[in-house]
Every structure is written in C-alpha cells, then in structure tokens.
N, C-alpha and C positions, 0 to 999 in steps of 0.2 A: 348426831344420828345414832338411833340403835344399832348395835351389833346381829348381822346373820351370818351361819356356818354353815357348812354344808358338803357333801361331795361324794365320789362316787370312782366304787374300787375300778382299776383296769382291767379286769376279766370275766370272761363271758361276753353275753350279745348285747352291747346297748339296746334297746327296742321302747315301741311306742309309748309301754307302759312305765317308762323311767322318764320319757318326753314327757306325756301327762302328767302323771301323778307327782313329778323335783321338776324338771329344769323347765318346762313354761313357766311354774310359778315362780323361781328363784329371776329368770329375765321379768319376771313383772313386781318384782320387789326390789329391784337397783336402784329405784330413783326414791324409794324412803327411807332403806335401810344403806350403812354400809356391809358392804358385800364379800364376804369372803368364801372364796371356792374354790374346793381343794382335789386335784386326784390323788386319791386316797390308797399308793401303789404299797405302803405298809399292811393295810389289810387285805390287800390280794395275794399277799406271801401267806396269810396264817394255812392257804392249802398250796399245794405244789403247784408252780408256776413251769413253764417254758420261758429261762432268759431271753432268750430271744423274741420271742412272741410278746414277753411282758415291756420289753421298750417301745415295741411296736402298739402294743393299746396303750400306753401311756399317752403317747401324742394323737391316736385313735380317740380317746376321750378327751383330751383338751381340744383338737377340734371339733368334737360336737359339741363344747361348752359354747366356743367361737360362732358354730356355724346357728346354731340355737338362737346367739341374740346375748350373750355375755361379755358385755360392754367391759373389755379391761381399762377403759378411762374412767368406769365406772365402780369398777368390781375389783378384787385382788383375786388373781389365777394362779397358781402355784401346782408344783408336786410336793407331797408331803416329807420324803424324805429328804429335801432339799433344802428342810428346814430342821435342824437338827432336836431344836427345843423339843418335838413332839416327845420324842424319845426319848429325851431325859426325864420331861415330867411323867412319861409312861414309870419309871421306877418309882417314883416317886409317891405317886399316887396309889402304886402296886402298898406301900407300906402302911396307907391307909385302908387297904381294900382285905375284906375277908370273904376265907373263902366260900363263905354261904352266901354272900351276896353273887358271886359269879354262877353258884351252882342253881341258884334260882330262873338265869336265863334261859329264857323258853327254847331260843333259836339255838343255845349249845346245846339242851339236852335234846331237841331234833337231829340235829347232825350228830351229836355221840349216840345217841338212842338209848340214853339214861333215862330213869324215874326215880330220884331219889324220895320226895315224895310216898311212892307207891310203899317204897322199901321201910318208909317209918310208918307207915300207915298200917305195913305189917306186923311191924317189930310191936306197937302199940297195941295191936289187939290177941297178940298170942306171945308165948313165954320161949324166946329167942332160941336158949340154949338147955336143953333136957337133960339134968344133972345123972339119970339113972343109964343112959346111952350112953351120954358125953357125945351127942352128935348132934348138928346145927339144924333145926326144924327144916326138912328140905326143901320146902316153898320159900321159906326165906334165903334158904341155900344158893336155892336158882334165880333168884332176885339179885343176891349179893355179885353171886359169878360175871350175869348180865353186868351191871354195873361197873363191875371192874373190867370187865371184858371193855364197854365204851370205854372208859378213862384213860386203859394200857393204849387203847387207838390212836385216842383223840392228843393233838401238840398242845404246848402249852399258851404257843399263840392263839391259835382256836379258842381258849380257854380263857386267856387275858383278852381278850381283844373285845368286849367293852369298856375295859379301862385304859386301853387306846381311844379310844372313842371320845371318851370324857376326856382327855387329854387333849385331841384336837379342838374340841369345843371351850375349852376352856382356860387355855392360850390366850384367846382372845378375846377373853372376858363379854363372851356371844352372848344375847340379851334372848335370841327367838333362835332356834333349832325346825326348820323345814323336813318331816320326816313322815312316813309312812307311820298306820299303826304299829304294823310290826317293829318298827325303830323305839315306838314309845318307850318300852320295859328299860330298854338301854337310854335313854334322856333323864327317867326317874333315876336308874344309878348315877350319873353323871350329877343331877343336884343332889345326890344324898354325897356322893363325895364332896362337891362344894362348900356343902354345909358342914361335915365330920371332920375338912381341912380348915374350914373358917373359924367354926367354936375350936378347935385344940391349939393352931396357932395363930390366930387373927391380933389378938390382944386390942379390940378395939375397932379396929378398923380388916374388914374384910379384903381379903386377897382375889377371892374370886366371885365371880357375877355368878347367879345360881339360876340356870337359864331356864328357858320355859320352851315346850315344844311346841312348834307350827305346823297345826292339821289341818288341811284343807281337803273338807269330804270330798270335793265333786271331782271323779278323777282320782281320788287318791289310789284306788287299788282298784286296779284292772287286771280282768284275771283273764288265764290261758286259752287262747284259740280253741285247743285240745280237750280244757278239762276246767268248763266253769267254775270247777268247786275249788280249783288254787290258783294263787295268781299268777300272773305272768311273769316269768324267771329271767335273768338272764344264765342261769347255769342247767336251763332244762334240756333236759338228753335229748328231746324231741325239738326241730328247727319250725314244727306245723305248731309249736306252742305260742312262738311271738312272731311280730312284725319285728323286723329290725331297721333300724334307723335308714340304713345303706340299702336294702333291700330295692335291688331293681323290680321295675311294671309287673312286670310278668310272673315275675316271683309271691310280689303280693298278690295279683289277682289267684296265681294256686294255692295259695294258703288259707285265704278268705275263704274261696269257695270250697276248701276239704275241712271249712271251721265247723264244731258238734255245732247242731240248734235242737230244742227242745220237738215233742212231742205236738201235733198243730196244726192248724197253715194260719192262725193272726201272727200278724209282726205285732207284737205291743212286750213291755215290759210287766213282768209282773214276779210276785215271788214264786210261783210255778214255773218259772220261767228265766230261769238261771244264766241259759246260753243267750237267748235272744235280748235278755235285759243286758248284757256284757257289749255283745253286739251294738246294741242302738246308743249306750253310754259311748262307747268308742268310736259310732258315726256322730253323735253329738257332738263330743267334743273336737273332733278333727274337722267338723261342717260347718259348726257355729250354729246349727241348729238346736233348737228346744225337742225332747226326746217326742213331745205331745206334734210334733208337726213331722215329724220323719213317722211314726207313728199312721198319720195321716196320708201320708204324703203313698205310703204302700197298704192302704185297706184294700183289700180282696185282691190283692198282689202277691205272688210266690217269692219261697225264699229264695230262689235262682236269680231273681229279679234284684229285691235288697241288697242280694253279697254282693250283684254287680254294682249297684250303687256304691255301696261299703268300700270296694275296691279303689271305685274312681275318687272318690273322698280322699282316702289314705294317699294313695299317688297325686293327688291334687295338694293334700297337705303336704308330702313331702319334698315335692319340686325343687321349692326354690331353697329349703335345707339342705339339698342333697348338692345341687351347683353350688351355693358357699363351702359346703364339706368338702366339694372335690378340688376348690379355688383357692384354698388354705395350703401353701408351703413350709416344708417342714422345719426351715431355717429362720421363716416366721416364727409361728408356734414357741419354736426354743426360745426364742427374743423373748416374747411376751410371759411363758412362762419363768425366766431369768429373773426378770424384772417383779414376775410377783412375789417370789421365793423371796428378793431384797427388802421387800415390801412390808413381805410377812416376817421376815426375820426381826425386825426392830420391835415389832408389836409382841410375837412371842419372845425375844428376850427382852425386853422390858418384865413381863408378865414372870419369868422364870427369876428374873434376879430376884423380884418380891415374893416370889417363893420361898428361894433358898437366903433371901436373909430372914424369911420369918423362922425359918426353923434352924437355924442358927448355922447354915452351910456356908455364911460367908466371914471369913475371919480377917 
C-alpha cells in the first residue's frame, strides 16, 4: 500500500474547517493507503506556547483524531516529538536547504511581513546606492529597514519550519501528502529536497520517495464565519470566525446566526456571493446534501430561516463526534499514542539509517 502523511499542530481551535477540508478525508483514505497521523506538537513551538495548555491540546487533538473515525488498527497515531528521527533529519536536510528556498514561502513572509521580492524589484529598476551623497535611495531605504525589521522578529523556527515539514513527510517515504492549497508551496519544497538529496547522494538507488500532494477541492477551504474573504483559522482573534469541533448547541446556533451574508434575500451560491456560497458549501457538506437541493430546499425563504437550518445541520453533524470526544480517557489516548510512536519509530529509523549511511555518517 501507498504511503499518506499528515497532521495537525496542537494550538489554536480545532474547528469544522480542519474537519472538512484533512481529517474526513484522511478517515476515508485508511482502508487504501497506509496511514500515518501525526500531532505535529514541534510546529506548535515555532510561536510561543503555554506548557501547560500545550500537553493539554496534545491529547485535545489525538482525541479528535480518535473521535473523528482514525482507526489505530488502521492508521499509525503518534506525537511527533516522540519520535526523535524527525529532528535529526530536520538538520540534515537544513544542509541541503538554501536560503532562498525558505524566503520564497508565502505563509513566512505573511506572518514576518517581508517582501523580498518587492525589495529586488526595486533594487532592479533604480541605482541602489548614489555615489555623490553616499546615501541609500530612501524608498529602497524603507524597504530594506521593513525587512530587516520582520527578520530581527521572526525565530528561526518560524523560518525552518518547512523543512520540518519535509522531514516528517519524508520519514516515511509518503507516496500522497493530504493538504490544503495553502500547504501546496511547502509539498513542492519537500520534493525539491527529495530530489537535491536523491541526485547528490543516492548513487543509484534513491533514498527518498518524492511525494505528491492530495488536493481534494470539495471542502478543502472553508473560509470565516466572519470574513468570506479568508479562511477559517484556528488562530483567528475572533471565536464568531469558526465553529469548533467541541462547540456546544447553543454556541453554534450564535455564531451561525451573527455569520456575514452577502447583499439579497436568494439563498443560492454564486461568485457575487462570497458569504452565502461558504455557507451553503458548509451546510452541504455537514447534510450530505447537493448545494443545488438546499438551494431549493430555501427559494423565497429568509436568511433567519437557512441559519437555523445551518445550525441544526452542524449540531446534527457534531453529535455523535462530540459523545466519542467526551468518551475518550486520557490514559487511553496515552496507550494508543505510545504504541504509535513504536510504530513510527522503526519506520523512521530505518529511513534515517539510509540517510546517514548515504552520506557517509555511519563509520
């Protein structure tokens, strides 16, 4: 069976749109692929954690893996730092990795609020440095400051942490990677290392599997309660932006019904219609209904009417998730995770020894 990878850091809000868009599909890919599923508690460090709150969503997300439908007779479950190998070959791979490939990630120069980019696109069309001042062109000036100004911010986890990434993926020689668009950019780095460690020390025979990313449109990006035009977070400041997994009745019916909708009174999706197209994707997919029959189903119907539908949907869908979540003991959980960690450990050192004797680490 092919190899999948996958997983999902400990902080912030689990919510519907991590449900949708990774872990339905990861419980409906168990029975083709093998399965490996990781909380991924190393990339929740590269920002400031609460210890204590971060053991506590540790086992917060492997029971939602559990209560989801993640078969560990199926699947391997693990925490990632329980497995040491990640973090060796995070060095490792660091020595293949330069640094324009990191500075090209979209998602770091979001969160640092770099453009580097911008900055050559300057340097390119005007003459840097004016040899009769000796002073630095000030638009470019203020380009440089900015930049440096993100960099002094931003840790250097922040910075590596695609090459984490491609490290846990590539372990275990993952054939399909399950990810969002936004993941893509980071999958392409992860085989372009595969390939720049294959050709330098492969001699023939390849070390690592150069994997291929799993996009699945329907559902993949659900975006904000709050603000159609980004998706749904789990680290959004606002709580009206997601549903969350654990979110009791009442909770979601207020969140529903304070969600934006577009300009109107049709329920129908369309590209005018940013909020209500979100909407009806999020009652489809929680109802199992076709967008073209909820559509139907509210013609010359108000939007007070839909959200309440909307609501009973989501609370219908979350039910019987919500009673496994709460059914789940935490002395279980430890078992299961133990056991996957053993699991995953043979498979990444196997993977690490063929590393490190291709490059001549082992004497």
């Amino acid at each position: 069976m092919k190899t999948v990878f996958s997983g999902v850091a400990p902080s912030g809000v689990i919510h519907i749109g991590n449900y949708l868009g990774a872990i339905k599909n990861w419980v409906e890919l168990q029975n083709d692929y093998r399965c490996i599923f990781c909380v991924v508690d190393l990339h929740a460090i590269t920002t400031p954690q609460d210890p204590q709150k971060l053991s506590q969503k540790i086992l917060e997300v492997a029971k939602i893996y559990l209560a989801a439908g993640i078969d560990p007779q199926k699947s391997i479950i693990f925490v990632q730092s329980d497995v040491k190998e990640h973090a060796e070959l995070v060095w490792i791979l660091n020595t293949i990795t330069r640094m324009s490939d990191l500075l090209r990630m979209t998602q770091f120069k979001e969160k640092a609020k770099i453009d580097p980019e911008k900055i050559i696109k300057e340097i390119g069309s005007r003459v840097l440095y004016n040899t009769e001042t000796h002073m630095v062109s000030s638009k470019i000036g203020k380009l440089l400051e900015e930049f440096l100004g993100g960099i002094n911010k931003s840790g250097v986890g922040l910075f590596g942490y695609p090459v984490l990434m491609a490290a846990d993926i590539l372990l275990y020689k993952t054939d399909a990677v399950p990810v969002g668009e936004d993941q893509l950019q980071h999958v392409e780095l992860t085989r372009t290392l595969a390939e720049r460690f294959n050709g330098k020390f492969s001699q023939g025979q390849e070390i690592f599997v150069v994997p291929k990313a799993m996009i699945k449109k329907e559902g993949a990006r659900i975006m904000g309660l709050d603000d159609p035009a980004k998706k749904m977070s789990k680290s959004a400041l606002s709580s009206a932006n997601y549903i969350a997994l654990t979110d009791p009745p009442q909770i979601i019916r207020e969140k529903i019904k304070k969600a934006v909708t577009d300009s109107g009174k049709d329920i129908v999706a369309a590209e005018d219609k940013p909020a209500l197209s979100n909407l009806l994707t999020i009652y489809s997919l929680l109802s199992g209904q076709a967008v073209a029959e909820i559509e139907k189903e509210y013609r010359g119907k108000g939007y007070a009417e839909f959200k309440d539908g909307l609501a009973e949907a989501a609370i219908n869908f979350l039910s019987p998730f919500q009673k496994k979540y709460a059914d789940l003991d935490d002395a279980y959980v430890s078992q299961i995770l133990n056991e996957g960690a053993q699991k995953a450990r043979k498979i990444a050192g196997q993977t690490l020894q063929e590393v490190k004797e291709a490059m001549g680490l082992i004497y």
